[in-house]
C-alpha positions as CSV (number, residue, x, y, z in Angstrom):
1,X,-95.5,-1.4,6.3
2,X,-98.3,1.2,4.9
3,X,-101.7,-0.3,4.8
4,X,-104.2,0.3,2.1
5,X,-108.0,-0.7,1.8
6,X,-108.3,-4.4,0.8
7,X,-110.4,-4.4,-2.7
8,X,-110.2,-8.4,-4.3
9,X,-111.6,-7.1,-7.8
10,X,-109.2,-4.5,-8.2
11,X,-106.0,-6.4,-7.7
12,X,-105.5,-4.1,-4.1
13,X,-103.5,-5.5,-1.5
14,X,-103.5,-5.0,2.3
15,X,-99.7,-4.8,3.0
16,X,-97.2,-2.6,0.8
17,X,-93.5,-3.2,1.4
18,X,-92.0,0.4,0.1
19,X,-92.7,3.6,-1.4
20,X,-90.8,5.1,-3.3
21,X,-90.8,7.7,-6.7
22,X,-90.6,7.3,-10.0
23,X,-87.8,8.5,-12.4
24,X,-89.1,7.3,-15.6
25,X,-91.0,4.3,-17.5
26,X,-89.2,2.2,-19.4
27,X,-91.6,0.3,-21.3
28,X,-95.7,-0.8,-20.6
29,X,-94.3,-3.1,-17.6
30,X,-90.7,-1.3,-16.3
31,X,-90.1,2.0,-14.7
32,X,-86.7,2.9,-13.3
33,X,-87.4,4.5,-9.1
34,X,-85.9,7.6,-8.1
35,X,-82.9,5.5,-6.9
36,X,-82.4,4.3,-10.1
37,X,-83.6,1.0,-9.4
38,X,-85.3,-0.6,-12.4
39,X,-88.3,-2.8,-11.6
40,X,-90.2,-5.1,-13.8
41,X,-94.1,-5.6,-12.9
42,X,-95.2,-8.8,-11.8
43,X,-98.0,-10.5,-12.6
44,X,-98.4,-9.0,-16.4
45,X,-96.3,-8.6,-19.9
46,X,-96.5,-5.5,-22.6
47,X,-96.1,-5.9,-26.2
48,X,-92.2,-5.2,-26.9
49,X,-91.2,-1.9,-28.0
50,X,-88.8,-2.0,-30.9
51,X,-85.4,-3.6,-30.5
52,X,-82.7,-4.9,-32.8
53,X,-84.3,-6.1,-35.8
54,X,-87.7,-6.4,-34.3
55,X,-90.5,-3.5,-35.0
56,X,-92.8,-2.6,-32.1
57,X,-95.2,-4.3,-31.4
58,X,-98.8,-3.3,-32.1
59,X,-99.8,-1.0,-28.5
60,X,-96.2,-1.1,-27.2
61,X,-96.2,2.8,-27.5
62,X,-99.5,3.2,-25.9
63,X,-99.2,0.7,-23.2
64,X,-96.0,2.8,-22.2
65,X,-97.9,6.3,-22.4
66,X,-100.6,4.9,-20.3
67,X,-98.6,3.9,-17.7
68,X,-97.3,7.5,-18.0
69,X,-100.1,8.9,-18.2
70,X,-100.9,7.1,-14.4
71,X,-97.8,8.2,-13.2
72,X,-97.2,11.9,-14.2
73,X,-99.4,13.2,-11.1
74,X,-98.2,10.7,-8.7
75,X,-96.0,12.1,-6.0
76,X,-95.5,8.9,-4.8
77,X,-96.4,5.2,-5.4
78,X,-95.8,1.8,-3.2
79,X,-94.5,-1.1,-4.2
80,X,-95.0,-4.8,-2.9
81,X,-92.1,-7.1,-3.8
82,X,-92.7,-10.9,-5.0
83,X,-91.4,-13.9,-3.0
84,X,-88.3,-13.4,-5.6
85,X,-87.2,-10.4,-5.5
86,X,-85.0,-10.1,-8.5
87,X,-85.2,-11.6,-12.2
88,X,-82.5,-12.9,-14.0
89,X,-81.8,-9.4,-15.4
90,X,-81.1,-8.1,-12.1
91,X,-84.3,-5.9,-12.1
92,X,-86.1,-5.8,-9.0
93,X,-90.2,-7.6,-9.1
94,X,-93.0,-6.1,-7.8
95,X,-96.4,-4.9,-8.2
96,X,-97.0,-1.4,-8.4
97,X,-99.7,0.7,-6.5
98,X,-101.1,4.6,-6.7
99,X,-102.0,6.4,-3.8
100,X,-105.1,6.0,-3.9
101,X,-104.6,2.0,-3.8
102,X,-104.8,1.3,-7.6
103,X,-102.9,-1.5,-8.8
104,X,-101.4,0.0,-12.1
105,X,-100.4,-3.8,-13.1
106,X,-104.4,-4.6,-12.7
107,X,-105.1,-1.2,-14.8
108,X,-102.7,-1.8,-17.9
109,X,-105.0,-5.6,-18.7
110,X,-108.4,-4.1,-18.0
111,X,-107.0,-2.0,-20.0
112,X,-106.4,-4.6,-22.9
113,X,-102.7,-2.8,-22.8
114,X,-101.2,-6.5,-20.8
115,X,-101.3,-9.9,-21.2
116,X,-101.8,-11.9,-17.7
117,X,-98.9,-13.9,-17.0
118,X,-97.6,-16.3,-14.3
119,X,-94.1,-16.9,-13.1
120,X,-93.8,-18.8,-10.0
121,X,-93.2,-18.4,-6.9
122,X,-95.0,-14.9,-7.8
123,X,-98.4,-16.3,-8.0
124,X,-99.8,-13.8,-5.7
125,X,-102.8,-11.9,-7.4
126,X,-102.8,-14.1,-10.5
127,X,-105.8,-15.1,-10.3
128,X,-107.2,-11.6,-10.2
129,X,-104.9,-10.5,-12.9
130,X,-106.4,-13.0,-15.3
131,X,-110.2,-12.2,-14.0
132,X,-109.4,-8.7,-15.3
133,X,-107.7,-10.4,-18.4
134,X,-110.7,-12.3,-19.6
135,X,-113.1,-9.2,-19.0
136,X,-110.7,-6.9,-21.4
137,X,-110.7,-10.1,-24.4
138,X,-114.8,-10.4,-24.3
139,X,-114.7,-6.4,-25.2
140,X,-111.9,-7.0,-27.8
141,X,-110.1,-4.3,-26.1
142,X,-106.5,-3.5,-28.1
143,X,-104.3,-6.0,-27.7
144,X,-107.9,-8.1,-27.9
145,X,-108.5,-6.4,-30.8
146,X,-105.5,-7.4,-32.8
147,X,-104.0,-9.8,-35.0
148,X,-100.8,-10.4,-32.3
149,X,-103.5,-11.8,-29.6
150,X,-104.6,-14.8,-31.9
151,X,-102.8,-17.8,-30.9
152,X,-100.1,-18.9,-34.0
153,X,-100.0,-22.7,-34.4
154,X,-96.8,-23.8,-33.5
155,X,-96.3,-25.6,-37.1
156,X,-96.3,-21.7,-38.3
157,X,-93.0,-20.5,-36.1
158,X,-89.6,-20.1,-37.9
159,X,-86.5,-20.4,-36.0
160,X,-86.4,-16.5,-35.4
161,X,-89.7,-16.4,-34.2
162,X,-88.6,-15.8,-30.3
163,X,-90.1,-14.1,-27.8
164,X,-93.4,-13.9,-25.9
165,X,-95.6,-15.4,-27.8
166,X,-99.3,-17.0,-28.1
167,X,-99.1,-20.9,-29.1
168,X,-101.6,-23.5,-30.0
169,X,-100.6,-27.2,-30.9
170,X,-101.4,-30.4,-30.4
171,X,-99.1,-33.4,-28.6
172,X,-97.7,-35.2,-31.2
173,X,-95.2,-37.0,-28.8
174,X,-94.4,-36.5,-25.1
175,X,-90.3,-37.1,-23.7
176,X,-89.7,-37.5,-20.2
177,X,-86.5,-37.0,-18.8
178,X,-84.9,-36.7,-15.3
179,X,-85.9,-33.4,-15.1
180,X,-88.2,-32.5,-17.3
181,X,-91.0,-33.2,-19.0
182,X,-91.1,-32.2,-23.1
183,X,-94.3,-31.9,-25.0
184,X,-94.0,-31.5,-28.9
185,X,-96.1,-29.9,-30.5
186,X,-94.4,-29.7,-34.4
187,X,-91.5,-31.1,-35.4
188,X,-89.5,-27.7,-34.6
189,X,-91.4,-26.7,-31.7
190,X,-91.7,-28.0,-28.3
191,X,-92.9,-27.1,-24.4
192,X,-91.0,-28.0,-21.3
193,X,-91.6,-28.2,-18.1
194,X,-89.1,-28.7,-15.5
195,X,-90.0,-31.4,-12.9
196,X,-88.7,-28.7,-10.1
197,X,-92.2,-26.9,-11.0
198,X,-94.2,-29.8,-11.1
199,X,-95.4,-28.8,-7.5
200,X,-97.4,-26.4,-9.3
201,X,-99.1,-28.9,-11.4
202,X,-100.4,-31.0,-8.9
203,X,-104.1,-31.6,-10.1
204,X,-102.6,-32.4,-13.7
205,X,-99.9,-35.7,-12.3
206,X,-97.6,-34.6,-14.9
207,X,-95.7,-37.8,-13.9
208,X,-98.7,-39.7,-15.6
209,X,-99.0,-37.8,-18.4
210,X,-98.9,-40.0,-21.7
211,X,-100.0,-39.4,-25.5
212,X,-102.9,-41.4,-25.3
213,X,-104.0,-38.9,-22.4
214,X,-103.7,-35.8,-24.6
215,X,-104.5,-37.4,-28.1
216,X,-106.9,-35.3,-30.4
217,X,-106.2,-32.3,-27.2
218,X,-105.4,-29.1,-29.0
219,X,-102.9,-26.7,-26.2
220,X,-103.1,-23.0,-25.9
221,X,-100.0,-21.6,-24.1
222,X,-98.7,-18.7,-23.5
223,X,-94.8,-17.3,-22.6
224,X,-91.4,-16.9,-23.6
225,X,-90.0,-18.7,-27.6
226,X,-86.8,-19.5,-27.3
227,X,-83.7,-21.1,-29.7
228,X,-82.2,-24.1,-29.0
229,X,-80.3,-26.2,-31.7
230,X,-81.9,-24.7,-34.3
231,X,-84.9,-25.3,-32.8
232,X,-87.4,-23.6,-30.6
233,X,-89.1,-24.6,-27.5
234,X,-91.2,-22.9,-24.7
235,X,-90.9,-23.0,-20.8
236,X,-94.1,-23.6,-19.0
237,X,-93.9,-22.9,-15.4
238,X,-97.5,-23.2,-14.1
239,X,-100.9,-24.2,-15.4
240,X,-101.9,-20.2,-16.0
241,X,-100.1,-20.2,-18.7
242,X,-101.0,-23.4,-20.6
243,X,-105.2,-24.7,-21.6
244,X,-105.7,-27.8,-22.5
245,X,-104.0,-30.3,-20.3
């Protein structure tokens, strides 16, 4: 293990668990290492480059030449890995440091170049993440600054409207099922969360939850749209990522 300086308000971290070299960037939040390793950054999400049908996202092409930019000189940079290691995709999860101890996932949303995220069990500097987050959105800072960072009512999605996304809606009915918990917000459109992240939830007692307790509450949530029956619905995995409740 290589220790670094301990700095709260930059996202810094005591501990690293690797270093290693870069071989290129992917995208505002992947890089491939020298051993051809791809890694995702934790903590933080990039507007999508273009892909398929879809057009790239207002600052996709800058978030990717910023992180670049911080990596051209760098000899070297160290990695600490989340309590899951690997996403679904098989990339491996970690936050990414310089030299010098700068977090690079910290840099891209003071930077107004990343959206704060949370995707448990990596909760480790989330807090800090979205300190930095709310600092970059009171200076309207690029992604701040743009149409893509207002929250869409959900009423507005059509069915090919997947991906991250920024969501506002109000309950109009709540369904509870063995494992989940499903909170519609339009007739099309509807948040779940999974009773196996409720732990996460605790000051909330999701178990309680009831539309009387969230009538005339309007929801801000952030994450991943996705299709399901011709219909779309979001997966909420801890209270960072939803306002409101």
């Amino acid at each position: 293990m290589i220790a670094t300086q301990a700095l709260a308000d930059d996202c810094r971290v005591q501990r690293y668990d690797q270093t290693a070299s870069i071989l290129k960037v992917v995208d505002g939040d992947t890089v491939v290492l020298a051993s051809k390793q791809k890694v995702r950054l934790i903590g933080i999400n990039t507007p999508e480059l273009a892909h398929g049908h879809k057009k790239a996202e207002p600052y996709a092409k800058m978030a990717k030449r910023y992180l670049q930019k911080q990596l051209a000189p760098a000899k070297k940079v160290y990695l600490r890995w989340g309590i899951q290691h690997k996403d679904h995709y098989g990339r491996l999860l970690a936050h990414l440091f310089l030299e010098d101890g700068q977090n690079l996932n910290a840099m891209l949303v003071k930077q107004g170049l990343a959206y704060a995220i949370v995707v448990p069990p990596n909760t480790m500097l989330a807090d800090c993440y979205f300190k930095l987050e709310q600092r970059a959105q009171k200076k309207e800072k690029y992604i701040w600054s743009s149409a893509i960072s207002r929250f869409r009512l959900a009423s507005q999605f059509n069915i090919k409207d997947t991906g991250f996304s920024l969501v506002k809606g109000t309950v109009i009915r709540i369904g509870k099922s063995k494992g989940s918990i499903w909170l519609q917000l339009a007739p099309a459109f509807t948040v779940r969360i999974k009773r196996n992240d409720f732990k996460y939830f605790r000051k909330l007692n999701l178990a309680r939850l009831s539309v009387d307790s969230l009538k005339g509450k309007t929801l801000y949530l952030r994450g991943w749209v996705y299709q399901w029956k011709k219909k779309l619905y979001m997966r909420i995995r801890h209270p960072r990522m939803i306002m409101g409740l």
